[in-house]
Structure formats: structure tokens, C-alpha cells
Backbone as JSON Lines, residues from 0, in Angstrom:
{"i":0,"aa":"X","n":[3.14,-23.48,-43.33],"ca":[3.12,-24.09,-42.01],"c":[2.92,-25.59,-42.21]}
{"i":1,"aa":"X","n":[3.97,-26.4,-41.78],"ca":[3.87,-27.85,-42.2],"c":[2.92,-28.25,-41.36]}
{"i":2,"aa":"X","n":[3.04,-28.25,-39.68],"ca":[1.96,-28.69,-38.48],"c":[1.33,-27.68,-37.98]}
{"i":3,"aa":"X","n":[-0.11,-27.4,-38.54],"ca":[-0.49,-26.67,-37.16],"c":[-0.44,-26.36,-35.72]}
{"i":4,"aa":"X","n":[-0.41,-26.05,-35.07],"ca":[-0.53,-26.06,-33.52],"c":[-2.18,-25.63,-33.29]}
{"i":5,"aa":"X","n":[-2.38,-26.95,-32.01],"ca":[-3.93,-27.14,-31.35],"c":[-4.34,-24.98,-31.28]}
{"i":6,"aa":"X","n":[-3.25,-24.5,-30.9],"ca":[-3.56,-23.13,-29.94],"c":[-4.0,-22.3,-31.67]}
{"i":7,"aa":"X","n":[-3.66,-22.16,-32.2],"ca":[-3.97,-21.47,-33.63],"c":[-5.4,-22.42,-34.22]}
{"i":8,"aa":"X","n":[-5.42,-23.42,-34.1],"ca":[-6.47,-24.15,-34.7],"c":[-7.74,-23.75,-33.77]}
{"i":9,"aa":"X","n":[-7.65,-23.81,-32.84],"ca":[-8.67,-23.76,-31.86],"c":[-8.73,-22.5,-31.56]}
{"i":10,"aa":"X","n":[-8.16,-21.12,-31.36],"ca":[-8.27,-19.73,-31.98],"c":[-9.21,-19.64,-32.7]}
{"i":11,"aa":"X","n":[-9.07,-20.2,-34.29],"ca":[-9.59,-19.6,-35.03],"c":[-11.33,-20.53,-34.85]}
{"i":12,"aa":"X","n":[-11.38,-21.33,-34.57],"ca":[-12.71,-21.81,-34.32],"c":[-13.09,-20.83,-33.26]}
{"i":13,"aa":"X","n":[-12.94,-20.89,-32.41],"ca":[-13.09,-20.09,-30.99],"c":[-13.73,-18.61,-31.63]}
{"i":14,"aa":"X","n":[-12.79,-17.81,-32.84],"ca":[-13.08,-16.5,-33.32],"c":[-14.23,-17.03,-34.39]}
{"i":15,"aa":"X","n":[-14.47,-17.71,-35.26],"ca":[-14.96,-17.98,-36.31],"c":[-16.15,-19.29,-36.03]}
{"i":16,"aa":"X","n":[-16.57,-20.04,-35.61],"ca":[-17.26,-21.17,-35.35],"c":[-18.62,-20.95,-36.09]}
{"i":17,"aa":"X","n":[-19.03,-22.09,-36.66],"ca":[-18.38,-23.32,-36.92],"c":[-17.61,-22.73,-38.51]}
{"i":18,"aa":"X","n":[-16.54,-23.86,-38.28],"ca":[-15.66,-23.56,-39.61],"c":[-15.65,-24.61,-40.3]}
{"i":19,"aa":"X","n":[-15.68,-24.27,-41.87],"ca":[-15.55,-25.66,-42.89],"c":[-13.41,-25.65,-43.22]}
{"i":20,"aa":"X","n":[-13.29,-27.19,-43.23],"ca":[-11.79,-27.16,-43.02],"c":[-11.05,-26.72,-44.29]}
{"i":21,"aa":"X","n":[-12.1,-26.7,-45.5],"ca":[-11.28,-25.84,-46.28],"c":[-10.48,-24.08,-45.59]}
{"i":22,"aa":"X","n":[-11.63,-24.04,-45.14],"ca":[-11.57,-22.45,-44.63],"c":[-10.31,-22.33,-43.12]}
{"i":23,"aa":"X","n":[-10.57,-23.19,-42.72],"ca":[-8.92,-23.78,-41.42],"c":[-8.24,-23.74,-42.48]}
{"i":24,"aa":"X","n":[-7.7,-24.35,-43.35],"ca":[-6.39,-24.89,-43.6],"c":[-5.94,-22.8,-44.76]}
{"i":25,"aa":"X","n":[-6.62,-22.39,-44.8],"ca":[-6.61,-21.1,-45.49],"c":[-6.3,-20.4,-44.56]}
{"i":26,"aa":"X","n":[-7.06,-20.14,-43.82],"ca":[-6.89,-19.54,-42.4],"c":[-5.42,-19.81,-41.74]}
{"i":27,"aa":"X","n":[-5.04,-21.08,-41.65],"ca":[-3.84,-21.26,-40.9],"c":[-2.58,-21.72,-41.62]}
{"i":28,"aa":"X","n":[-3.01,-21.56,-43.09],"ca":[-2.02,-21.22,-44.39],"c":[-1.35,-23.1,-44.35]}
{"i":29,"aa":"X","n":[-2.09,-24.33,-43.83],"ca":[-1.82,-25.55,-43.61],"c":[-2.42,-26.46,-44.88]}
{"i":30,"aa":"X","n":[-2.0,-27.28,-45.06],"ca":[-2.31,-28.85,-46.29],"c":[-3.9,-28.95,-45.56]}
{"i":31,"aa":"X","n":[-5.16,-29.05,-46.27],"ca":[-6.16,-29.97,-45.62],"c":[-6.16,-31.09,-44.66]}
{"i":32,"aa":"X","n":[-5.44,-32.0,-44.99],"ca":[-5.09,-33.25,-44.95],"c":[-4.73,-33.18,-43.88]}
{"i":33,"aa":"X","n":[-3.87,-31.89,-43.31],"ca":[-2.78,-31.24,-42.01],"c":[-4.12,-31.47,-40.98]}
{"i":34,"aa":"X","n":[-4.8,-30.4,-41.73],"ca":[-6.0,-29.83,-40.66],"c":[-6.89,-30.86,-40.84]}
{"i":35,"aa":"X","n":[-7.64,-31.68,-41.43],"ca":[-8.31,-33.23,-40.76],"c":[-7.75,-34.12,-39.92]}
{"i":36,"aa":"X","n":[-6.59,-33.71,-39.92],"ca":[-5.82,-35.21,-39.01],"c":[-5.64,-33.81,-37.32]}
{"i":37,"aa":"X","n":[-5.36,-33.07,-37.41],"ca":[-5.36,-32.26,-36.43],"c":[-7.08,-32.49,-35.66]}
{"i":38,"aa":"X","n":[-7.55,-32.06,-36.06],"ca":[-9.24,-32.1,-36.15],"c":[-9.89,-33.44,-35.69]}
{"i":39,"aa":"X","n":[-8.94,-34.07,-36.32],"ca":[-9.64,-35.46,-35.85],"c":[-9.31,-35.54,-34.29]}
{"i":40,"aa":"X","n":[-7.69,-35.59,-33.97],"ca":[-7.14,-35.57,-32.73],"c":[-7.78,-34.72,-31.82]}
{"i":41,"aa":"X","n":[-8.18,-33.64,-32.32],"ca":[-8.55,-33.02,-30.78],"c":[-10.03,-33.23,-30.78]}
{"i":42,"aa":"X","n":[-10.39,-33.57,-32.17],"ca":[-12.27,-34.43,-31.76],"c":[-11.75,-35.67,-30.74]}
{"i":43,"aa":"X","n":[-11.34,-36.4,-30.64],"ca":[-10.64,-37.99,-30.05],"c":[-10.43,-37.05,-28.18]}
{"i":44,"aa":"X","n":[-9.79,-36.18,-28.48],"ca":[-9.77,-35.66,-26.84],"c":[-10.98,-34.41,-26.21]}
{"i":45,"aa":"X","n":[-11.93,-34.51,-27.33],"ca":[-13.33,-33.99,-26.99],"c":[-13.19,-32.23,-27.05]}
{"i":46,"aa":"X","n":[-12.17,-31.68,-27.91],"ca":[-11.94,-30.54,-27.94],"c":[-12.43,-29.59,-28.97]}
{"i":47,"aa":"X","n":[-12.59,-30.35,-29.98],"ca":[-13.93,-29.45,-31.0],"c":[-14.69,-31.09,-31.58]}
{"i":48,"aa":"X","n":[-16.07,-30.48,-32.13],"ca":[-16.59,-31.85,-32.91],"c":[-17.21,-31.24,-34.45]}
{"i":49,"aa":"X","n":[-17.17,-32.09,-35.18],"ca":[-18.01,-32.49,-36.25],"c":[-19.35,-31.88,-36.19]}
{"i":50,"aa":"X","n":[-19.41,-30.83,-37.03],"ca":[-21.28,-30.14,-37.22],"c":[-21.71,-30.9,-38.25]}
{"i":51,"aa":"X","n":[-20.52,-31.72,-39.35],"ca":[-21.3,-31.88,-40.39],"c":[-19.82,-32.2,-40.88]}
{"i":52,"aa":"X","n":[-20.41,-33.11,-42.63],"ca":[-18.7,-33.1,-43.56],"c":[-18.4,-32.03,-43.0]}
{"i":53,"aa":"X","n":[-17.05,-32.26,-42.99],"ca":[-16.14,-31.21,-43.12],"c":[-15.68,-29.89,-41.89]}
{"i":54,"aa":"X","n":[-17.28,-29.79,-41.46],"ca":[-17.25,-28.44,-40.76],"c":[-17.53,-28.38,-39.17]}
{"i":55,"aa":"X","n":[-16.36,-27.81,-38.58],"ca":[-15.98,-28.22,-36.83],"c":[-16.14,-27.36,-35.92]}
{"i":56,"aa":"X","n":[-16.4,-26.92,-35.12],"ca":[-16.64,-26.15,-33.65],"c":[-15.38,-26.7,-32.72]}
{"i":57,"aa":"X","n":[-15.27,-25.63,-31.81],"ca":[-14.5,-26.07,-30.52],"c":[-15.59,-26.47,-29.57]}
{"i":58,"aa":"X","n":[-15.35,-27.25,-28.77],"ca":[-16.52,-27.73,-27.52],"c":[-16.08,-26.87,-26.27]}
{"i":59,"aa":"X","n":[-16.77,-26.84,-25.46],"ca":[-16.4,-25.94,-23.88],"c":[-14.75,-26.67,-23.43]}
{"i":60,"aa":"X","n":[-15.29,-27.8,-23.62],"ca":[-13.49,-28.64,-23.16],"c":[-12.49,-27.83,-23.71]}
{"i":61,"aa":"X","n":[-12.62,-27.67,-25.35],"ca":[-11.78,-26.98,-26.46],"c":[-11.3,-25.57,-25.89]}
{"i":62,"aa":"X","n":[-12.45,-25.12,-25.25],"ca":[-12.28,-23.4,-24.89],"c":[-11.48,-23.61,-23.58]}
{"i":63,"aa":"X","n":[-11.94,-24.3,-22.69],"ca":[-10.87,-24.29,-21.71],"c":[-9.61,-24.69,-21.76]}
{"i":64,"aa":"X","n":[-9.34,-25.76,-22.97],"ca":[-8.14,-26.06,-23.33],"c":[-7.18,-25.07,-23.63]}
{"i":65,"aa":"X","n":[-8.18,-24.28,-24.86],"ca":[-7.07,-22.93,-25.36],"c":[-6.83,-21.84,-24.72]}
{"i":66,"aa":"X","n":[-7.22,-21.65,-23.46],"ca":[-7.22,-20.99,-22.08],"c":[-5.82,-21.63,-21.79]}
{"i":67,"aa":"X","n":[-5.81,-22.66,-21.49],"ca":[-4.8,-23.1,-20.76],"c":[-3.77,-23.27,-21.8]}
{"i":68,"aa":"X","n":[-3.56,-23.32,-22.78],"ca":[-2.47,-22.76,-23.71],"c":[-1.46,-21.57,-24.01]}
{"i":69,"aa":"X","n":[-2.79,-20.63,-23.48],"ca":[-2.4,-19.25,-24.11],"c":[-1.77,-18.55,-22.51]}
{"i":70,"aa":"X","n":[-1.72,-19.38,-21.02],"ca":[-1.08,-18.78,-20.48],"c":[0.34,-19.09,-20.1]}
């Protein structure tokens, strides 16, 4: 998978939270690099944040976001 999509990224936080991005980019079979720059973007629109290096949550914004994705 060259680009993730927000709706698979935020899935698997949503099922799994908090996740270290080694464990995203395994999970969503993506480059690291894919999934930090993804990660970063939807931290920037308040949709998951930073627990720590590396390791991210979806925020309530995030959950309602991937609500509104999945219909």
C-alpha cells in the first residue's frame, strides 16, 4: 500500500489505541515514513495525537471523523 487512507489508519487506532507507528505501518502493510507523515496530518486537523515518540491515539474529533467516512 503506497498511501494509506485516514479511514484504515484511524480504524485501526479506533480498534487498537494507543498504537506505536511501527505497529500502523505493519498493520496497514505501509513505509513508516507513509504512516508519520499521515499521522502528522491528521494530528494538524486534531484527529489523533501524540501519547509519546512514536505512539498515537485517535481523539473524539478522530472518532467522529471515521464515522463520517465509513458512511
Amino acid at each position: 500500500m503506497e498511501r494509506c487512507s485516514d479511514r484504515a489508519l484511524l480504524a485501526v487506532l479506533a480498534e487498537r489505541e494507543p498504537v506505536e507507528m511501527a505497529s500502523l505501518a505493519t498493520a496497514l502493510e505501509a513505509h513508516p515514513v507513509t504512516i508519520d507523515q499521515r499521522c502528522y496530518e491528521l494530528q494538524s486537523d486534531g484527529h489523533v495525537c501524540q501519547v509519546s515518540g512514536g505512539v498515537y491515539e485517535i481523539t473524539d474529533a478522530g472518532r467522529a471523523y471515521l464515522e463520517s467516512l465509513q458512511e
